[in-house]
SELO-209441 format. One line per 8 residues: number of its first residue (from 1); their letters; for each residue x, y, z of C-alpha. Coordinates in steps of 0.25 Angstrom, whole numbers, plus 5000, padded with zeros to 4 digits. Each point is the difference from the previous one (the first is absolute). Example, Ala and Ser with C-alpha at 12.3 -4.5 7.8 and 13.67 -1.06 7.14 Angstrom:
// residues 2
1 = as = 5049:4982:5031  5006:5014:4998
// end
This chain:
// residues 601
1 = xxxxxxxx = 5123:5128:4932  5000:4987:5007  5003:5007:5014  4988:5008:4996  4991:4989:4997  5003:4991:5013  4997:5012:5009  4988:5003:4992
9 = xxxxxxxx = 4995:4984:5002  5004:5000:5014  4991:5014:5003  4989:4991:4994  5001:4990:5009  5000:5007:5013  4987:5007:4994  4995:4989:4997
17 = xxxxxxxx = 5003:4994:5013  4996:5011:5009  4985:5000:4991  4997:4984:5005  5006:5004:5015  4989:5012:4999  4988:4992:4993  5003:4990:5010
25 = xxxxxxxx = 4997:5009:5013  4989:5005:4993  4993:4985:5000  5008:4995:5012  4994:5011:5009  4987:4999:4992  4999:5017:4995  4984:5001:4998
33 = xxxxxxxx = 4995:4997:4986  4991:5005:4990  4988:4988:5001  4995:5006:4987  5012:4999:4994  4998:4989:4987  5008:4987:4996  5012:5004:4995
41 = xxxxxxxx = 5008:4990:4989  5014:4996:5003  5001:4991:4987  5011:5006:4993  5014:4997:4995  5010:4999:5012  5012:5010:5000  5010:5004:5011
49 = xxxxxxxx = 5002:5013:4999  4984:5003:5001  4993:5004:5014  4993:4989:5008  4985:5001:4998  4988:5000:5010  4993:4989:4995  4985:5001:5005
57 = xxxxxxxx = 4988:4988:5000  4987:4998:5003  4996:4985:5004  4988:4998:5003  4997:4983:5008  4985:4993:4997  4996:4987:5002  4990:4991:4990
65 = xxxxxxxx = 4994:4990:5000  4993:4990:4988  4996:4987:4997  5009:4992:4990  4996:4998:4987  4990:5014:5000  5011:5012:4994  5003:5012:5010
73 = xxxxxxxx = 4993:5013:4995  5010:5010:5004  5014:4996:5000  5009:4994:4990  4999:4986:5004  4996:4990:4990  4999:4985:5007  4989:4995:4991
81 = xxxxxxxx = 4997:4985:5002  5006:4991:5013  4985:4999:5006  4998:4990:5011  4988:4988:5000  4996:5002:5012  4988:5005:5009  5005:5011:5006
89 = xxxxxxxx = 5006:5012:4992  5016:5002:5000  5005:5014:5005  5011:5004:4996  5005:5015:5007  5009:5009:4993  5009:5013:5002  5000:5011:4990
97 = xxxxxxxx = 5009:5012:4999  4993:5014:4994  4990:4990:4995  5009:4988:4993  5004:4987:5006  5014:5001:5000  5004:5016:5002  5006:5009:4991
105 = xxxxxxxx = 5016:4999:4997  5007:5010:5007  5013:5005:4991  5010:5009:5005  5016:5003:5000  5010:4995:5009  5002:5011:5013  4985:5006:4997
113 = xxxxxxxx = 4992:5003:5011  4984:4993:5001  4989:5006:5008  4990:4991:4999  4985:5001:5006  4994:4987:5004  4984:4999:5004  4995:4989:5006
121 = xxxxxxxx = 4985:4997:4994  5000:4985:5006  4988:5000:5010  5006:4994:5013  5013:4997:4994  5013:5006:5003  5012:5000:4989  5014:5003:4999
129 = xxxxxxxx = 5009:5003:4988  5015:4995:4999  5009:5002:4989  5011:4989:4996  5015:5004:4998  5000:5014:5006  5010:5002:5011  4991:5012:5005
137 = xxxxxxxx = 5011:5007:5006  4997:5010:5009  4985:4996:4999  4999:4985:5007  4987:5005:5006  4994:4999:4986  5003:4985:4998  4986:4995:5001
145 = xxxxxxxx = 5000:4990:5011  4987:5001:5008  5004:5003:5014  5015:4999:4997  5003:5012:4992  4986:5007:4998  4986:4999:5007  4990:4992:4990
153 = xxxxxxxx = 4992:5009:4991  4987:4998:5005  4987:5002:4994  4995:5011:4989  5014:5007:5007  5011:5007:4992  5016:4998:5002  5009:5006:4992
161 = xxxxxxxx = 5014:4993:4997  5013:5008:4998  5014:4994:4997  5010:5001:4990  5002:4989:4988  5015:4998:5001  5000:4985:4995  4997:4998:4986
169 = xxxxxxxx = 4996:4989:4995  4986:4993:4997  4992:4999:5014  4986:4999:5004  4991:5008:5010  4990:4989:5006  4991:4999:5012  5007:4993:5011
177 = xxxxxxxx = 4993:4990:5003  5001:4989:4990  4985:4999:4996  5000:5014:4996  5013:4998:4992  4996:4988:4992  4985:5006:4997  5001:5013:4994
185 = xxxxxxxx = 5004:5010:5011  5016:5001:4992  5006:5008:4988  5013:5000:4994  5010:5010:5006  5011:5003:4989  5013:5008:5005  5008:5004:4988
193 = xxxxxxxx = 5014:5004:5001  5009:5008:4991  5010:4988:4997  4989:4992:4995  4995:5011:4989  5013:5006:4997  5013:4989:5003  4997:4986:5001
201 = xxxxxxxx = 5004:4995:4986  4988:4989:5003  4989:5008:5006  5002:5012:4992  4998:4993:4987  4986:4994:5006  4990:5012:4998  4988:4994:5003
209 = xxxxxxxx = 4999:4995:5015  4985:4997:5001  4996:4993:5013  4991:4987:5002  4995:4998:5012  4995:4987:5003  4988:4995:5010  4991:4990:5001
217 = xxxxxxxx = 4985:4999:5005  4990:4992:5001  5009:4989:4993  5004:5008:4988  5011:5009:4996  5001:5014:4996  5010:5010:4996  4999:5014:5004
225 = xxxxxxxx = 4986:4999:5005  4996:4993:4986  4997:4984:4997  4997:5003:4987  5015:5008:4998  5008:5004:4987  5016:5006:4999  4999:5009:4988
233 = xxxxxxxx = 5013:5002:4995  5003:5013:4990  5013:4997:4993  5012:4994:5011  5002:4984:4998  5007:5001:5014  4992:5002:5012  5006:5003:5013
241 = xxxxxxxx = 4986:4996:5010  4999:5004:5013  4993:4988:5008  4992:4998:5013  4995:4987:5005  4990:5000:5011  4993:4987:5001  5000:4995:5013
249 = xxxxxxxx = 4998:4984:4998  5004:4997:4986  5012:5001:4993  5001:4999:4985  5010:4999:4989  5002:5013:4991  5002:4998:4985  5001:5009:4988
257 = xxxxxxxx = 4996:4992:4986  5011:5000:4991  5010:5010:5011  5010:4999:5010  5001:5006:5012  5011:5006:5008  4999:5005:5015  5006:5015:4999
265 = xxxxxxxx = 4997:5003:5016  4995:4993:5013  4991:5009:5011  5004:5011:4992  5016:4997:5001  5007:5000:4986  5006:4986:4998  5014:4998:4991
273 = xxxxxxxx = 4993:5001:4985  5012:4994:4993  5002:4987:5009  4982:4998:5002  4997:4989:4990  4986:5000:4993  4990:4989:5003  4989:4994:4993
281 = xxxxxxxx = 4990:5002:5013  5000:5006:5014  4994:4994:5013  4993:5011:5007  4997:5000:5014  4990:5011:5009  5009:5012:5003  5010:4999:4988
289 = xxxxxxxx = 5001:5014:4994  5010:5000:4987  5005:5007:4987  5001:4990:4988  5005:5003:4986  4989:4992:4989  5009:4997:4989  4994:4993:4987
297 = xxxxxxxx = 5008:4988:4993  5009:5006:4990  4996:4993:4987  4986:5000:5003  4989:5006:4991  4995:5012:5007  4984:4996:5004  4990:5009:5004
305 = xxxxxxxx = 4997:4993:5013  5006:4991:5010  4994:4993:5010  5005:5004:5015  4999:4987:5010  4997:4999:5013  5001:4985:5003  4996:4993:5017
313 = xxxxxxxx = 5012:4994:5004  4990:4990:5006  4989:4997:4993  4989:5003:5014  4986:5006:5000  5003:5014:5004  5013:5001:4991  4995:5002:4985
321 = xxxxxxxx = 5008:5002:4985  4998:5013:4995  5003:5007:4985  5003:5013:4997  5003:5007:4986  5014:5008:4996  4994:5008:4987  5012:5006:4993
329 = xxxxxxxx = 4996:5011:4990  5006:4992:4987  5004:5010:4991  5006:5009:5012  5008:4989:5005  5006:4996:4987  5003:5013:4997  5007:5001:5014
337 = xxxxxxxx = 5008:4987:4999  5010:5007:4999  4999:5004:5017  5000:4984:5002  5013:4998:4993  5007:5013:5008  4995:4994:5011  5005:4986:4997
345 = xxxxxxxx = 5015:5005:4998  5001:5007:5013  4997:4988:5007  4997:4989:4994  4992:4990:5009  5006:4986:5001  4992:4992:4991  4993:4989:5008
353 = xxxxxxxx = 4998:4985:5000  4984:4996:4997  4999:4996:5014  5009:5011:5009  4990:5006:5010  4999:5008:5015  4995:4997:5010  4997:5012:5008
361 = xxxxxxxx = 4997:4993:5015  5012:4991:4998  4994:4986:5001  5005:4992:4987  5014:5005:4998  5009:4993:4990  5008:4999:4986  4987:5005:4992
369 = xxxxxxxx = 4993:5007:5013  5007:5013:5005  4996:5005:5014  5001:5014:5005  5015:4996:5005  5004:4998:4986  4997:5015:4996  5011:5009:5002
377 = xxxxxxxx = 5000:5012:5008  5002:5013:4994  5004:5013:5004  4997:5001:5015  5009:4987:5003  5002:4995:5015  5010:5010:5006  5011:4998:5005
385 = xxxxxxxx = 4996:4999:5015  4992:4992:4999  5008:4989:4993  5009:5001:5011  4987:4997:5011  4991:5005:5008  4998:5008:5015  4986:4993:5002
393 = xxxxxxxx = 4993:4988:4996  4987:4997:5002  4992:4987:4998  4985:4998:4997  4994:4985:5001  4988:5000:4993  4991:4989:5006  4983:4995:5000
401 = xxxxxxxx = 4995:4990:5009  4985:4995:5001  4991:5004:5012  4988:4991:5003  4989:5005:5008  4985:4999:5002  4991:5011:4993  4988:5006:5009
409 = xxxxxxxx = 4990:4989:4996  5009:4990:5004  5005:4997:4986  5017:4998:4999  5007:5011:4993  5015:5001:4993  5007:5010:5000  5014:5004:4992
417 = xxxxxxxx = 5009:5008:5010  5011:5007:4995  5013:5006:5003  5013:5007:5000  5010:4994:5010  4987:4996:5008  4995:5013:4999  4986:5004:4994
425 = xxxxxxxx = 5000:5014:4994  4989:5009:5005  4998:5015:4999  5002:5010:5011  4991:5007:5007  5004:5014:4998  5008:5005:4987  5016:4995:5002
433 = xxxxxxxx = 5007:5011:4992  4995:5011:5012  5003:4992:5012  5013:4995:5004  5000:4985:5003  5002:5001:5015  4987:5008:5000  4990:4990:5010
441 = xxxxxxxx = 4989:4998:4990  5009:4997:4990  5011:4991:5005  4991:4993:5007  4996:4994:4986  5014:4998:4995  5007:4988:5000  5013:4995:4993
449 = xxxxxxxx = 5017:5003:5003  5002:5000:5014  4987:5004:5005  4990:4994:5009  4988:4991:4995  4989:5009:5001  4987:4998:5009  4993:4993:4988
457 = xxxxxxxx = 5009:4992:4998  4999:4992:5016  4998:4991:5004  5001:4991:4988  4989:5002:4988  4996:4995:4986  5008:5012:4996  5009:5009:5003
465 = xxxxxxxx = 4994:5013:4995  5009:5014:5003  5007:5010:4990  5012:4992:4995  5013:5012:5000  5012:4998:4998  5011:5014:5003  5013:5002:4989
473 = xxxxxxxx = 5009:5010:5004  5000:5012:4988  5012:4996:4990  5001:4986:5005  5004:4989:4988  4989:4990:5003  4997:4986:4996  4987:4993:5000
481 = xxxxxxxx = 4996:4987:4998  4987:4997:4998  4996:4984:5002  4987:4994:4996  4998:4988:5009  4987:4998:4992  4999:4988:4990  4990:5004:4994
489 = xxxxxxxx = 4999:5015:4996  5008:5008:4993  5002:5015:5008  5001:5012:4991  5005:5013:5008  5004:5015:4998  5008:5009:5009  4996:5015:4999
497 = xxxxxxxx = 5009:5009:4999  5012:4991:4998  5007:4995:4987  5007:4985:5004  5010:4992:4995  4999:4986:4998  5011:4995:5002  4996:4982:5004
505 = xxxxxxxx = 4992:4989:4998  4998:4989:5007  4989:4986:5000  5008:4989:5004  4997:4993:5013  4995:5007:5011  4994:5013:4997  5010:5011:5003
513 = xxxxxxxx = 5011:4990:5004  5006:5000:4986  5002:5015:5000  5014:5003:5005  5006:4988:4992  4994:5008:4989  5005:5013:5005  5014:4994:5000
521 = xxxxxxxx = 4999:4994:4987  4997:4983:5004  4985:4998:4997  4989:5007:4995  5004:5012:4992  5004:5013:5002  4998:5012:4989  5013:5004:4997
529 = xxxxxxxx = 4992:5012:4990  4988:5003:5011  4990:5006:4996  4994:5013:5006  4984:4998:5003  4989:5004:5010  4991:4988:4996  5005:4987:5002
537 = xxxxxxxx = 4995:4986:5001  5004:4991:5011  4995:4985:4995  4995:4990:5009  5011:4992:5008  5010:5010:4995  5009:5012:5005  5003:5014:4995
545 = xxxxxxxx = 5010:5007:5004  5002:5015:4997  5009:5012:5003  4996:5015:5001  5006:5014:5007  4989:5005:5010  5003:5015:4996  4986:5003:5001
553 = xxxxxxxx = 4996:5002:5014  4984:4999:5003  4990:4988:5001  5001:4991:4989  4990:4986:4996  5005:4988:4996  4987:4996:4994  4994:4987:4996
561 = xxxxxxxx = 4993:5005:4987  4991:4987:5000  4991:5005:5012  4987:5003:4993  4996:5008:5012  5009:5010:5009  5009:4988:5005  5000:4985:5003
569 = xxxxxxxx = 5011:5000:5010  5012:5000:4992  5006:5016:5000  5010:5005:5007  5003:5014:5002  5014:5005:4998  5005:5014:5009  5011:5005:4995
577 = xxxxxxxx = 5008:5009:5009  4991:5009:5008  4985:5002:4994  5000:5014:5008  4996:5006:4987  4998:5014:4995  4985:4999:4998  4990:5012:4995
585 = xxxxxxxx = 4994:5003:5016  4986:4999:4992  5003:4985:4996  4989:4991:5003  5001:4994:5014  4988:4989:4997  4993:5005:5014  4989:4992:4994
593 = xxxxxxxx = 5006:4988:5001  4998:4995:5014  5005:4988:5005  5008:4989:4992  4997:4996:4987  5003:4986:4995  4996:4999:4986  5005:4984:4997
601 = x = 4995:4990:4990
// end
């Protein structure tokens, strides 16, 4: 019986495996489609033995405008108040997606297959779409990096994405360049797994899992779209929330009156439930995506509703407090009780001091302040190889300096210049993923390695401008250090494609010159636990140091998320092994496009 049933398990498997490898040459080689086919729902309880499904979406991009203290007639954003005293009206532009600021959650299993229609409606504006923490095996031309991986989608045009969601997780599709992500042109991309529904003694006991996606405009704060936002709760005194920060210049402090919180997953990458200690507050900074379980204080009389805080870390103008309500459905919850204390036993939170908090961009670490290096690791812990080191190491020095000149009318002008290792990022002039880098009109744009400073680059200028690559050989064990010579400005950055490994920290002295004495243990300090991310904070006058496998061959961003437009100079494109792709021969080759294009702020 038992021979029997392995046999039958294994035959289910090689089905299973040979229907991805067939779904995935349908949308690889891009099979025609049905446009008039409908939106179909993936949200569904994850199980392994069921088929991947074709996931398909229809987005559709505007742009609005409106003055601040009049109410938007046909979206969902509420920003009463915050008018201005001043002569010439404020105007404040926004993105909507099918109609809302903020788009619609796209939910789907782990291995599933998206076709996703985009249509630009922005006059005279072209957009790109990227989705955090997907690998896109086998699909890196569907990464959305304007001229990197994909030809912008420009105006009142269509472009239809195809890959295959096999990271799950909590992510976010967002436009790339920063403005659009921070004012409306996102939604929460959720990627359930199997493990997380069925076997995870944590996660599996959280049912609920809504999502709270958090922007700011006009000076004010809004969940999922909403200022005026409520978290109706129907039964369940533990709450598993799946949270997205995306404010670009604030940071605030997240609170639950009269709970604890307990970071369950960083960037989508489960953390060890049983060592992750609960906390009074969490720090957030732009970027962070997280799972955290909201567990009430036992002993406490269950209330109808709790306030939700979201508190400035530094009380400025453009940085506002914000409440929320959590409304729990009282005689549903007591009778549910029960669910809390099942909960409770299988893993009881470590009760914390008053004042135990996180800081999530690492800048107070201490006895009652916990940084992201104090959280363990969970599953997926630094492999072995990459304990023992590393093929290639790459360093980045991050760098501004002031340029002083005078304006056309004779009046002085300053401007801030900045760099990777003396390099200003700017975009090619035809699309990277389809031209090799020895191509004419393309390397002659590159810079970084071992090549030669481009033409724009001599004789000496206020800047450097050039496309900033640096080459990994596929399967090399890599390092990368990433030094912010910058006093003044914290760096947030994400790598597509890519999950890292932090593995040190340095800030004493000299930036970057404490680094190796942290690697070996002398100074700084080096994660014994690292964490796995694809966002990570690099403080001013600090050094970061992570580790990764470049298994992924194609072109991959090291982005600077802080960039409200395309870039400020700060990127680096990452080619791993051989970009000599198999791309669709109909794939956008942005003829359109002539000449370079530097989009830099």
């Amino acid at each position: 019986m038992k021979t029997l049933q392995r046999i039958v398990l294994i035959v289910q498997r090689v089905l299973i495996t040979v229907g991805v490898f067939l779904a995935a040459a349908v949308l690889i080689h891009f099979t025609a489609i049905d446009p008039t086919e409908r939106a179909v729902s993936c949200d569904r309880v994850c199980n392994r033995a069921d088929w991947p499904r074709i996931c398909r979406y229809e987005l559709v991009v505007e742009k609005r405008t409106f003055r601040p203290g009049s109410t938007p007639s046909t979206d969902n954003v509420t920003l009463t108040g915050g008018s201005h005293s001043t002569e010439q009206p404020i105007i404040v532009s926004y993105y909507t997606v099918n109609g809302r600021y903020v788009g619609p959650t796209l939910t789907v299993c782990e291995n599933d297959f998206l076709v996703v229609d985009v249509e630009n409606r922005i006059p005279g504006e072209s957009i790109t779409l990227h989705w955090t923490g997907q690998s896109q095996r086998r699909t890196p031309f569907m990464d959305g990096v304007p001229m990197i991986t994909q030809c912008p989608i420009a105006s009142f045009t269509r472009f239809q994405y195809k890959f295959q969601a096999d990271r799950a997780g909590t992510h976010l599709y967002h436009g790339f360049a920063g403005a659009e992500r921070t004012q409306g042109l996102l939604g929460a991309f959720v990627v359930r797994s199997a493990y997380e529904q069925r076997q995870s003694p944590v996660l599996s006991a959280l049912h609920n899992d809504p999502v709270w996606l958090v922007t700011e405009l006009n000076g004010m704060l809004g969940v999922n779209g909403q200022r005026d936002w409520t978290q109706t709760l129907n039964g369940t005194l533990n709450l598993r929330v799946r949270l997205i920060y995306a404010v670009a210049h604030c940071q605030h402090w997240l609170e639950l009156e009269d709970h604890r919180l307990q970071v369950l997953a960083l960037d989508g990458n489960v953390l060890d439930h049983n060592s992750t200690p609960s906390v009074s507050r969490i720090l957030l900074h732009d970027g962070v995506r997280m799972d955290v379980a909201l567990t009430r204080l036992a002993g406490d009389k269950i209330k109808r509703d709790y306030e939700i805080r979201f508190t400035p870390h530094e009380v400025t103008s453009s940085c506002g407090r914000a409440v929320f309500r959590l409304h729990y459905d009282a005689d549903r919850a007591a009778a549910n009780d029960a669910e809390s204390i099942k909960y409770n036993l299988i893993t009881p939170p470590p009760r914390p001091s008053e004042e135990l908090q996180l800081d999530l961009t690492g800048t107070a670490c201490g006895e009652t302040m916990l940084c992201p290096q104090d959280l363990p690791g969970g599953r997926d812990q630094l492999p072995k190889d990459l304990q023992r080191g590393y093929d290639t190491r790459l360093e980045f020095t991050i760098g501004t300096r002031q340029h002083a000149g005078t304006g056309p009318f004779g009046e002085p002008t300053h401007e801030t210049v900045r760099s990777v290792n003396g390099f200003t990022f700017a975009f090619p002039p035809v699309l990277m993923v389809r031209e090799p880098l020895a191509n004419g009109a393309l390397g002659a744009h590159c810079c970084g390695g071992q090549r030669p400073l481009p033409r724009s680059c001599q004789p000496l200028t206020a800047r450097c401008e050039c496309v900033h690559v640096e080459h990994i050989e596929a399967g090399h064990r890599v390092e990368m250090v990433l030094i912010n010579a910058d006093a003044a400005v914290d760096y947030v950055y994400h790598l597509h494609g890519q999950s890292v490994f932090v593995v040190a920290l340095a800030t004493a002295g000299r930036p970057g010159t404490a680094l190796g004495a942290a690697l070996s243990g002398q100074a700084g300090q080096r994660i014994s636990a690292p964490l796995q991310r694809d966002t990570i904070v690099v403080r001013r006058g600090s050094t970061v140091a992570v580790r990764f496998v470049a298994n992924l061959a194609g072109l991959w961003l090291l982005r600077d998320i802080g960039s409200p437009g395309w870039s400020r100079g700060l990127d680096v494109v990452l080619s791993v092994g051989m970009p000599q792709l198999d791309i669709p021969g109909n794939f956008p080759a942005c003829r359109h496009f002539a000449g370079p294009r530097y989009f830099l702020i």
